[in-house]
C-alpha positions as CSV (number, residue, x, y, z in Angstrom):
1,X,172.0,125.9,73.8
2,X,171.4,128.1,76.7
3,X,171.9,127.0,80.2
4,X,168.7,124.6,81.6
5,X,167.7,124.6,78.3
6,X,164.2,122.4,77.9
7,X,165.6,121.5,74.4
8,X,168.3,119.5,76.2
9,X,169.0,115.7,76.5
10,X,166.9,114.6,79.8
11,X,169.6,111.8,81.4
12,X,166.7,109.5,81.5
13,X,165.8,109.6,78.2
14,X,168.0,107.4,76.7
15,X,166.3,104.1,75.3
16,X,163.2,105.3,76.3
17,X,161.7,103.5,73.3
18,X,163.0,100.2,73.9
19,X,162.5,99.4,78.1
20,X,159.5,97.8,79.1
21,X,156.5,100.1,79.9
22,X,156.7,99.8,83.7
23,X,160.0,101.7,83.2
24,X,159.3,103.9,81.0
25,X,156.5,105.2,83.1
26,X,158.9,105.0,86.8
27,X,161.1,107.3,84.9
28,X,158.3,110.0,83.3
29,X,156.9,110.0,86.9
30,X,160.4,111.2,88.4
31,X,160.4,113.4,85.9
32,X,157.3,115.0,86.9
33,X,158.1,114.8,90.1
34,X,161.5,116.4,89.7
35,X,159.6,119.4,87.5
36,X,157.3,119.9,91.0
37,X,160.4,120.2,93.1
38,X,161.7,123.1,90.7
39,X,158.6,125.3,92.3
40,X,159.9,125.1,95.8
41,X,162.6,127.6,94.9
42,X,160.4,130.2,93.4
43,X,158.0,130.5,96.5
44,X,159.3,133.8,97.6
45,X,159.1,135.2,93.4
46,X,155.8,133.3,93.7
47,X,154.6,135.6,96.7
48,X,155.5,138.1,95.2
49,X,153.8,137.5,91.9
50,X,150.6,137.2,94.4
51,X,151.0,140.0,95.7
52,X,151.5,142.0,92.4
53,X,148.0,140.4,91.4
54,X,145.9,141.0,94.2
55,X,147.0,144.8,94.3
56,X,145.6,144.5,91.0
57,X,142.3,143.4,91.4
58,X,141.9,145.0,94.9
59,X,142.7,148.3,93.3
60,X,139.6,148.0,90.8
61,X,142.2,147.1,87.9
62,X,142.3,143.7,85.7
63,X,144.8,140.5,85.6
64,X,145.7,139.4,82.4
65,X,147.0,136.2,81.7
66,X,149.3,135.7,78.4
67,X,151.0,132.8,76.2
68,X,151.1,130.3,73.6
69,X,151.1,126.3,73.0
70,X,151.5,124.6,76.0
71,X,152.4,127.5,78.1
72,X,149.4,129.3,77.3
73,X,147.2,126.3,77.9
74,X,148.7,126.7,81.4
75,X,147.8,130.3,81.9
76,X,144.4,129.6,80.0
77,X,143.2,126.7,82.2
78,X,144.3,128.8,85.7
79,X,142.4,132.0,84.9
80,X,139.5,130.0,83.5
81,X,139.0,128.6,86.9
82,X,139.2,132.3,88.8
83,X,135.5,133.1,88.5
84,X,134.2,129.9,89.5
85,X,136.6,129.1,92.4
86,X,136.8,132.7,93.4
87,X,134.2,134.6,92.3
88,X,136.3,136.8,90.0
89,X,134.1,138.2,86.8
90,X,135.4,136.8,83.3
91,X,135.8,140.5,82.5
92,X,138.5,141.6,85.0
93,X,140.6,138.2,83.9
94,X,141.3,138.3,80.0
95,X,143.5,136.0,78.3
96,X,145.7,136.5,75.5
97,X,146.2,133.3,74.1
98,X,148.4,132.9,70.4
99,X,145.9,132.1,67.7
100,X,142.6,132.7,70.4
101,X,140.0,129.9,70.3
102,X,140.6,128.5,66.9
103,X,144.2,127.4,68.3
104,X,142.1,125.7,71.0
105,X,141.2,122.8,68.8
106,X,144.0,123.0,66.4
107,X,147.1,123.9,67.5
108,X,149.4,126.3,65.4
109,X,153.0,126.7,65.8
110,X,153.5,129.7,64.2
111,X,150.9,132.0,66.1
112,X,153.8,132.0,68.9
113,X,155.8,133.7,66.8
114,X,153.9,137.1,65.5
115,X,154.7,139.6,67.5
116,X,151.8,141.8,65.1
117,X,149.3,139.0,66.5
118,X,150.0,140.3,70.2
119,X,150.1,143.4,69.9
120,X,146.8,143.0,68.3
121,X,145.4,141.1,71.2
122,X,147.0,143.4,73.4
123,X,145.6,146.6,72.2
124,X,141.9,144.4,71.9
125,X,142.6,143.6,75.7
126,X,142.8,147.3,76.9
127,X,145.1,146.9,79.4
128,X,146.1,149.7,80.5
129,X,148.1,151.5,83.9
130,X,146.7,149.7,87.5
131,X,146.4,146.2,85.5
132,X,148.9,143.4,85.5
133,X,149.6,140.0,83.4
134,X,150.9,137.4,83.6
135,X,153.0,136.2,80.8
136,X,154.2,132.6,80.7
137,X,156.7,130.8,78.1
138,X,158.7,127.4,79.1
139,X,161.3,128.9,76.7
140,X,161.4,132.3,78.0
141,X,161.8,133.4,74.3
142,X,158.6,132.9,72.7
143,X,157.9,136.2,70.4
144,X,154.6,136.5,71.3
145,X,154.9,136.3,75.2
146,X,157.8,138.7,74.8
147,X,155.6,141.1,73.1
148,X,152.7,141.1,74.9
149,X,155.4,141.9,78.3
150,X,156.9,144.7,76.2
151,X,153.9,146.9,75.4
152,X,152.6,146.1,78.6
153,X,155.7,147.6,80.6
154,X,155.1,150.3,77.9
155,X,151.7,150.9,78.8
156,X,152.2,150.8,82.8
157,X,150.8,147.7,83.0
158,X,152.5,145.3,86.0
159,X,154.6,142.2,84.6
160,X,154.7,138.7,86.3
161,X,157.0,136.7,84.1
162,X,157.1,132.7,84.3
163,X,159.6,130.9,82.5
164,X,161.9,127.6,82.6
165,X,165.3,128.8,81.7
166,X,167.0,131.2,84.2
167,X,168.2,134.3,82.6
168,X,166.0,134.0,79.7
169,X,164.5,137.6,78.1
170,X,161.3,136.8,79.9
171,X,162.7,137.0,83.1
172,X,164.7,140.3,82.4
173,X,161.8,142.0,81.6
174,X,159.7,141.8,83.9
175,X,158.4,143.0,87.2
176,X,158.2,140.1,89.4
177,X,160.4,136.6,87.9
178,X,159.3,133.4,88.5
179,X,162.0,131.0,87.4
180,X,160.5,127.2,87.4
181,X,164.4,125.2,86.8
182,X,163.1,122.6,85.4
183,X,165.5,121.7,82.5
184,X,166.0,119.2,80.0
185,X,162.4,117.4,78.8
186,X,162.2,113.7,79.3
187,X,161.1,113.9,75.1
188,X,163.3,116.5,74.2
189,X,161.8,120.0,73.8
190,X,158.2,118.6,74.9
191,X,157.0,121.1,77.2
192,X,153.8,119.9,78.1
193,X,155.5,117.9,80.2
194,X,157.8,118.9,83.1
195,X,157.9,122.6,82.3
196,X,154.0,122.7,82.2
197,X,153.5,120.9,85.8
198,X,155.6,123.4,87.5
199,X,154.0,126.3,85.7
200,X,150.8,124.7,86.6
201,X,151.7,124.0,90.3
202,X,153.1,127.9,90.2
203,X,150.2,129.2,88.9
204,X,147.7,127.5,91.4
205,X,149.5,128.6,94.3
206,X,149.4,132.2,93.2
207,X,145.7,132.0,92.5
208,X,145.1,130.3,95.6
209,X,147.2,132.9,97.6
210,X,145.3,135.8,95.5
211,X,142.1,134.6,96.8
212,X,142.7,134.5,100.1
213,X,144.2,138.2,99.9
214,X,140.9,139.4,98.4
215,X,138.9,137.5,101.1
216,X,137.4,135.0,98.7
217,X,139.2,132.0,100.7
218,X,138.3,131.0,104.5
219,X,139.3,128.3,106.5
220,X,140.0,126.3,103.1
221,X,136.3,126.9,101.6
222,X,135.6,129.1,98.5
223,X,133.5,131.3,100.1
224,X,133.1,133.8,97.6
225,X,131.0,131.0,95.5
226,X,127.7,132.1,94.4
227,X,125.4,128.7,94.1
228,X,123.9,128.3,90.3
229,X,123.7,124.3,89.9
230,X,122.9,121.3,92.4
231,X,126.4,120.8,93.0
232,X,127.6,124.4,94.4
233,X,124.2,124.2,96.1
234,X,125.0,121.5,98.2
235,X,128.9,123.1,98.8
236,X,127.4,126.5,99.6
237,X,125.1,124.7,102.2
238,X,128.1,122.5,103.7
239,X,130.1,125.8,103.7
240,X,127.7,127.9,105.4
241,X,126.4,125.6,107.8
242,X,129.7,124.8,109.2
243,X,130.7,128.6,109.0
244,X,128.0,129.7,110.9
245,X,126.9,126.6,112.8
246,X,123.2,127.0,112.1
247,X,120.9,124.1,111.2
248,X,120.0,123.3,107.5
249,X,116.8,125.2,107.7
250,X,118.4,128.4,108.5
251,X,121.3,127.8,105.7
252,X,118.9,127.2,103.1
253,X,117.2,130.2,104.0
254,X,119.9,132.2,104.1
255,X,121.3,131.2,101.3
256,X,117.7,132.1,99.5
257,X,118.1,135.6,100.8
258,X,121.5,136.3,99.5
259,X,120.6,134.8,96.1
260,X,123.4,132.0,96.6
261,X,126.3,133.7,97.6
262,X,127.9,132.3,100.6
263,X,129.8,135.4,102.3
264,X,126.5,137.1,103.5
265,X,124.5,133.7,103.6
266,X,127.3,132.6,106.6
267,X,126.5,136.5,108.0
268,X,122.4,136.1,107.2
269,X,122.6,132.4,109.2
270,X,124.5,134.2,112.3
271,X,120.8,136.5,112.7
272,X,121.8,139.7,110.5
273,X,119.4,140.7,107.5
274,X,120.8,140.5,103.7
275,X,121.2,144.1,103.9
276,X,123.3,144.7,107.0
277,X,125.3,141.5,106.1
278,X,126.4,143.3,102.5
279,X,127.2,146.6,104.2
280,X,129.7,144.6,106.8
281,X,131.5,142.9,104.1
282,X,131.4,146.2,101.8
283,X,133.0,147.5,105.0
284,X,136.2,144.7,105.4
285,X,136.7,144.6,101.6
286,X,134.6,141.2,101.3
287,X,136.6,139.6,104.2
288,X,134.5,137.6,106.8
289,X,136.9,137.2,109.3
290,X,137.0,140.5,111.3
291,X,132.9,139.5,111.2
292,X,133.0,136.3,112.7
């Protein structure tokens, strides 16, 4: 069994079926706890893995994200969130998932291991040279993962690997490795548990640090939200109201001459027109910043 294997014996396992439930729940919480400590020595690969994704988008090419089972559901639930967090259009963030949406409701083992099914979903993706993805696999093995990373290398396509066994073929072959350490599973091979909560901590941290590079993040706010329910209505005002300082009249207003989106509403509240305010941000690459 290879080293930090997630198929290992977790110390804390034993009798898990037979101590009270107070226990059993003080251990699963260490557990998680020690899987979010495992991230803290992949923040420079994590950087970097930022850093190979905003070149990415800010170059007018695509992120990918790739995986199956749990690890996919991980790389599925971060890039779903990219457009409405960020702004980022559905069609610069595929996902190649194992099985697609009918594994959504009923998950299927053995779509992780056809490497014909990726390469299907990989030539349906169109990735090609100036994209990157992000392949993710607790194991670091899984057949599918492994072959959407090769025909992407193949095709020029940049490689951020995330996996929870160091050394594992994942890892080898890509550009950037993120190793999450997290070993042996509390229930023995289940990794939804501790190897999912680091990928997931890994891969909001690397979204999160992508935004900010494209300009979509300032100050903490999401301001490259465009408004379309009550909710992100009454965000966008908050955001641009304490961006800008101007009273709520002036917000709303703004925020009705930029059709929602916050970036030129902030710019619109501070006296300039819609127009000028979308040539200033054409101008710093979306940042607002410099324009504040």
């Amino acid at each position: 069994m290879a080293e930090g294997s997630t198929e290992a014996r977790h110390p804390s396992s034993d009798g898990l079926h037979r101590i009270p439930a107070a226990e059993a729940l003080a251990r699963l919480l260490a557990a998680q706890a020690d899987a979010l400590a495992a991230v803290g020595p992949a923040l420079p690969a994590i950087e970097a893995a930022a850093d190979l994704a905003l070149a990415a988008l800010a170059g007018g090419g695509r992120l990918a994200y790739a995986g199956a089972g749990s690890s996919g559901l991980m790389a599925l639930a971060d890039c779903l969130e990219l457009a409405g967090t960020f702004g980022i259009a559905p069609a610069r963030t595929p996902v190649l998932f194992a099985g697609g949406a009918e594994a959504l409701l009923h998950m299927r083992g053995a779509v992780e291991d056809d490497p014909q099914l990726a390469a299907a979903d990989f030539a349906r993706s169109g990735l090609r040279a100036g994209d990157a993805v992000i392949c993710i696999s607790a194991s670091g093995t899984t057949p599918y993962t492994l072959e959407v990373a090769r025909l992407a290398r193949t095709a020029g396509v940049r490689v951020v690997g995330i996996a929870n066994v160091p050394g594992s073929a994942l890892l080898a072959g890509s550009d950037v490795a993120v190793v999450l350490a997290t070993g042996a599973e509390i229930v023995a091979g289940s990794t939804r548990l501790g190897a999912a909560t680091a990928q997931k901590a890994a891969l909001n941290l690397i979204s999160v640090l992508l935004g900010i590079g494209l300009g979509h993040v300032h100050d903490g706010f999401m301001v490259n939200l465009v408004a379309d329910n009550a909710k992100l209505r009454g965000r966008a005002e908050r955001m641009v109201a304490l961006l800008s300082g101007a009273d709520l009249g002036h917000v709303r207003a703004a925020l009705a001459a930029t059709g929602g989106a916050v970036k030129p509403a902030v710019l619109v509240a501070r006296g300039r027109s819609a127009d000028e305010a979308a040539a200033d941000l054409q101008r710093t690459a979306g940042h607002l910043a410099p324009l504040l």
